[in-house]
C-alpha positions in Angstrom: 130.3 117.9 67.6 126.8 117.6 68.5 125.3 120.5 70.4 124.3 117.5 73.0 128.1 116.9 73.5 130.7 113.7 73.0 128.0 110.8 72.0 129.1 107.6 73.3 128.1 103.4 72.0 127.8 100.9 74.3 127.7 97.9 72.4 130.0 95.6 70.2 127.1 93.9 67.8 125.7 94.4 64.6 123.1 97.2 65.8 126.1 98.8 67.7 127.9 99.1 64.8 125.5 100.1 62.8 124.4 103.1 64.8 128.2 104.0 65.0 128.1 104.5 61.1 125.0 106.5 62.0 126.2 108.9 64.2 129.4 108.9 62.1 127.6 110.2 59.4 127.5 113.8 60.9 129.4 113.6 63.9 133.7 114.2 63.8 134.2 111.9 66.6 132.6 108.9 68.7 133.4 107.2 72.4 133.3 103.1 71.6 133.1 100.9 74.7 133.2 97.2 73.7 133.7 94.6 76.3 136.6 93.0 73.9 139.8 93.7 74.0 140.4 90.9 71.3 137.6 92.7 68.7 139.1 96.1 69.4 142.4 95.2 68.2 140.4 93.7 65.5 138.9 97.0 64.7 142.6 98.7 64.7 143.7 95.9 62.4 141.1 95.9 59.6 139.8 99.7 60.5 136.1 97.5 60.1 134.4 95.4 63.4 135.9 91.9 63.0 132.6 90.4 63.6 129.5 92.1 62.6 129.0 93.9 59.3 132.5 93.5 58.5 131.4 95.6 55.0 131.6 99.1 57.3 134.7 100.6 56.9 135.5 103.0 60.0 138.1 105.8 60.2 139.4 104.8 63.6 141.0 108.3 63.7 136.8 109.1 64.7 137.1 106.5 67.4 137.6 106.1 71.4 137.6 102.6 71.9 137.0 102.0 75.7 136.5 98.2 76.9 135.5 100.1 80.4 131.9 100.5 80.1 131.9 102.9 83.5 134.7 105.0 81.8 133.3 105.6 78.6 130.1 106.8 79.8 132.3 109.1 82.0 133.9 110.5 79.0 130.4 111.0 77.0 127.6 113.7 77.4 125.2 111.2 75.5 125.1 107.1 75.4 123.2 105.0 73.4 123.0 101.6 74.9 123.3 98.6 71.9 124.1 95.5 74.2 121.5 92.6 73.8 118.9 92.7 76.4 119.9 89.3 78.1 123.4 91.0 78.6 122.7 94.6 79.8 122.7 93.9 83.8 125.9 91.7 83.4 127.6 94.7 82.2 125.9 97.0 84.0 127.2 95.5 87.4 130.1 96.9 86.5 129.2 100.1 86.9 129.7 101.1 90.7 128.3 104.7 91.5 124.8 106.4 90.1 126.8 109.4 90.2 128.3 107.4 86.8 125.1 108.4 84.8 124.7 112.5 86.3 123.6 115.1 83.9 123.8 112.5 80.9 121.4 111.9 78.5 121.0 108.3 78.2 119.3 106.6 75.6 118.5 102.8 75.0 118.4 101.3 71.4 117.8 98.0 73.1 114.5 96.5 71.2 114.0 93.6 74.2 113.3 93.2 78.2 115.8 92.3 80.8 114.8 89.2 81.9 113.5 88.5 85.0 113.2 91.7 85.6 110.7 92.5 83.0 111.6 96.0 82.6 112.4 97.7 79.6 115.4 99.4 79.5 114.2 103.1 81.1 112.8 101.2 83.4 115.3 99.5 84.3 117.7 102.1 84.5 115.5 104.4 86.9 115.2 101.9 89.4 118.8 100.7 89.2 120.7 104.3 89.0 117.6 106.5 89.7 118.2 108.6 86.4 115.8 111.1 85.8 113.0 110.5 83.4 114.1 113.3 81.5 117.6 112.2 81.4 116.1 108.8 79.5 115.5 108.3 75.9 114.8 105.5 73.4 115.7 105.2 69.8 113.8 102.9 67.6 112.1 102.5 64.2 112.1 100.3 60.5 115.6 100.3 60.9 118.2 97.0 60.0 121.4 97.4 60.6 122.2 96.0 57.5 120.7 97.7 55.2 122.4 101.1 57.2 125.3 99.1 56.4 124.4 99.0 52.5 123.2 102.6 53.0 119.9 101.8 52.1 117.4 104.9 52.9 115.9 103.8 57.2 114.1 105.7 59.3 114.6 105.9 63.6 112.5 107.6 65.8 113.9 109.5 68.5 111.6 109.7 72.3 112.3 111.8 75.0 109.9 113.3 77.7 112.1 116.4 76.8 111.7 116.7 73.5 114.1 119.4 73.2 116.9 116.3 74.0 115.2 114.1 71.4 114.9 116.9 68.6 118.6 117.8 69.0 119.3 114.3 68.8 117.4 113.4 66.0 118.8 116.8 64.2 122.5 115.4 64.9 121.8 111.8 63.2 119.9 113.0 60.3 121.8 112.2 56.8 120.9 111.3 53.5 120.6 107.8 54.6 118.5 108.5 57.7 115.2 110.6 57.9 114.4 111.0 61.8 111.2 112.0 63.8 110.9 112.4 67.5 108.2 111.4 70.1 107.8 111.9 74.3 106.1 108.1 74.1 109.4 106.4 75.8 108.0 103.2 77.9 105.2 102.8 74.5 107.7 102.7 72.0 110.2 100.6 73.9 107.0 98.0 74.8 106.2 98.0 71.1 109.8 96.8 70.1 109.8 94.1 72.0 106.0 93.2 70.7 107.4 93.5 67.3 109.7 90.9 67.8 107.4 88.6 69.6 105.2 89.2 66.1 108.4 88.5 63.7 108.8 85.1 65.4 105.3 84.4 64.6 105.3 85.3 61.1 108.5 83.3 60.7 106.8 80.1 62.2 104.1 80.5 59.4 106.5 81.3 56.8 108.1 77.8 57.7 104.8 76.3 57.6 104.1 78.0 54.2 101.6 80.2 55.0 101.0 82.4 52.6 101.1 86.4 51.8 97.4 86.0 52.8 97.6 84.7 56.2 100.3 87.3 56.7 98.4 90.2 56.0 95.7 88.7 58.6 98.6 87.9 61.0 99.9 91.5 61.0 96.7 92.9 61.3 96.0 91.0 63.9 99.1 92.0 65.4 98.2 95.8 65.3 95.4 95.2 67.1 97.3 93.6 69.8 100.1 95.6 70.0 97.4 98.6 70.8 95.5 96.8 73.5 98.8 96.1 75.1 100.2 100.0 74.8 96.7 101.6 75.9 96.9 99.0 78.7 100.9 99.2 80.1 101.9 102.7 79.1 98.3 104.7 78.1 98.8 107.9 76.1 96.2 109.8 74.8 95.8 110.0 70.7 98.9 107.3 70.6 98.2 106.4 66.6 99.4 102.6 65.9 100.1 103.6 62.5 103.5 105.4 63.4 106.5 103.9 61.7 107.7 103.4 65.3 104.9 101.0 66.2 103.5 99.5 63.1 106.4 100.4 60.7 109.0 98.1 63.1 106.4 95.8 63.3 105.9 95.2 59.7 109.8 95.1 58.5 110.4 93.0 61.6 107.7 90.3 60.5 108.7 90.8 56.8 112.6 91.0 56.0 115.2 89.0 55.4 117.1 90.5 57.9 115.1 90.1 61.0 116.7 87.4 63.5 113.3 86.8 65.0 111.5 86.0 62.2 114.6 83.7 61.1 114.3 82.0 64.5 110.5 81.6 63.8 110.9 80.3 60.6 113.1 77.5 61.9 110.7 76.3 63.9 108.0 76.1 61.4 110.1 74.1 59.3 110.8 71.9 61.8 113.9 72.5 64.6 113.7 72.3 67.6 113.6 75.9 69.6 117.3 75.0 71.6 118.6 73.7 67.9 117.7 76.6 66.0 118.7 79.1 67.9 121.9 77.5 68.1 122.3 77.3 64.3 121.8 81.3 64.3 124.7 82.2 66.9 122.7 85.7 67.1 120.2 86.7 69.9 116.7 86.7 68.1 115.4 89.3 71.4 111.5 87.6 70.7 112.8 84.7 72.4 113.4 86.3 75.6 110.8 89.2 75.1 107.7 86.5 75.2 108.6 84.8 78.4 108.9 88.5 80.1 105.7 90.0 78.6 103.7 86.6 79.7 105.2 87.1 83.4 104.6 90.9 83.3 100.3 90.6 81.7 100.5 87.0 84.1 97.9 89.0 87.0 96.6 91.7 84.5 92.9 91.4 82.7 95.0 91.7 79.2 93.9 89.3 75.8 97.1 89.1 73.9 96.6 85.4 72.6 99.6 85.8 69.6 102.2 86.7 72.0 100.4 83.7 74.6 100.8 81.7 71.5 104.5 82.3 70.5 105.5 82.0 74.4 103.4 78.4 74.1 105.6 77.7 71.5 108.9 78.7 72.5 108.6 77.2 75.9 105.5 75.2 76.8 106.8 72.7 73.7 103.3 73.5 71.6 103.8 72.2 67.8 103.6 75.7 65.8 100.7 73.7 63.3 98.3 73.3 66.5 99.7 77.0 67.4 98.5 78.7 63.8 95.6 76.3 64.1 94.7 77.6 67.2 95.4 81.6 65.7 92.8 80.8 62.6 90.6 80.3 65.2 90.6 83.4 66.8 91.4 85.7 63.9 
């Protein structure tokens, strides 16, 4: 067991169940809270989630299951929170008492915004169950779930204002598979994952308009750039370097792989489908989408230039045609 304690997932999708092979790696045992009783009894069936990356093989002998998100965290000492951004106050409202959360290091792997709100996740959580900041942490990085799934060598970064809580996490998760690093830049790293995805949607609109690698490379410079204005404005930190595999490494496999939802989404749209049809063809939550209405509310009454997330938001939900969109990049890059 981790010198933190019982670790806990909250979370049934592919990111979920990746980070459960994760922390499976090293730990002996995990607490599971998935809102389905039906994909639990999946899990016991196959020993493998019956939905995402249905490759992982689990010893369920490892597992708590809980479908009681307020017991599980109960149970756990640390919880890393995997539930799609558009989801997390739904199953949050479950939990009754901010006594729930006491003396528990919580940490959110949640790469989006809660809408409406437009808080990221630590945010979110200190107003709602005023957690201490040092009880909050964030997990992110060039990370897919599937290639953890293939076991393909990833990388997470682990933030805490207590770095002593993100070292002795990041020294519980580290495997062969995994290489971990740790930071105290919580609310910056969680801004720049949503950014990323904002960025991948982009780079999959131009992909579907074949653009090619060379309007990439400009796009994802450009991006960079942005995504520091945006950090040094929102959540300023002195010596913050863009070039971190946190900030620019997530950017660049987001906008890049095969594997990213948002640049799938994006890509779509380039080659044509409408923004309701394709994200109904890909049945997952590409968190861009939702990310790039809640940055553009949150910069709405700020001095801040951030034209390629104003673009994508344009796109997604002003109805602009992604060629006048890229047209309208080239002239700004």
């Amino acid at each position: 067991m981790s010198t933190l304690g019982k670790i806990a997932i909250l979370g049934g999708g592919t990111w979920a169940t990746a980070l459960a092979k994760i922390v499976l790696m090293n730990e002996k045992h995990i607490n599971w809270f998935i809102r389905s009783d039906e994909q639990i009894e999946g899990f016991y069936k196959l020993g493998r989630n019956p939905n995402y990356l249905t490759n992982v093989k689990f010893n369920l002998a490892q597992i708590t299951f809980y479908s009681n998100i307020e017991k599980a965290i109960k149970d756990s000492d640390v919880v890393i929170i995997a539930i799609p951004s558009p989801f997390v106050k739904q199953y949050f409202r479950k939990i009754w008492s901010n006594s729930t959360f006491k003396n528990k290091f919580i940490l959110t792997a949640v790469k989006g915004m809660i809408p409406n709100d437009n808080l990221v996740l630590s945010e979110y959580l200190q107003k709602a169950f005023k957690i201490p900041e040092e009880n909050l942490g964030v997990i992110s990085g060039p990370c897919h779930a599937e290639e953890v799934a293939l076991e393909r060598m990833s990388f997470l970064t682990v933030a805490s204002s207590d770095e002593s809580k993100a070292k002795a996490l990041a020294e519980a998760i580290e495997s062969r598979i995994l290489k971990t690093s740790v930071s105290t830049d919580v609310l910056g790293i969680e801004v720049a994952a949503v950014l990323k995805n904002i960025y991948a949607i982009m780079a999959g609109v131009c992909s579907g308009l074949q653009y090619g690698d060379n309007f990439q490379a400009v796009l994802m410079t450009n991006c960079a750039k942005e995504m520091q204005n945006m950090l040094d404005a929102v959540a300023p930190m002195p010596d913050r370097g863009i070039s971190e595999q946190h900030y620019l490494g997530d950017m660049l496999v987001t906008g890049y792989s095969q594997f990213s939802r948002n640049r799938t989404l994006g890509t779509m749209i380039g080659r044509g489908y409408s923004v309701k049809s394709a994200q109904l063809e890909m049945e997952m939550i590409a968190e861009g989408y939702y990310g790039a209405k809640c940055i553009h509310e949150m910069v709405r009454n700020m001095n801040l230039n951030i034209p390629i997330v104003e673009t994508v938001y344009d796109i997604l939900y002003e109805k602009l045609r992604p060629q006048d969109a890229v047209k309208r990049l080239i002239e700004i890059f």
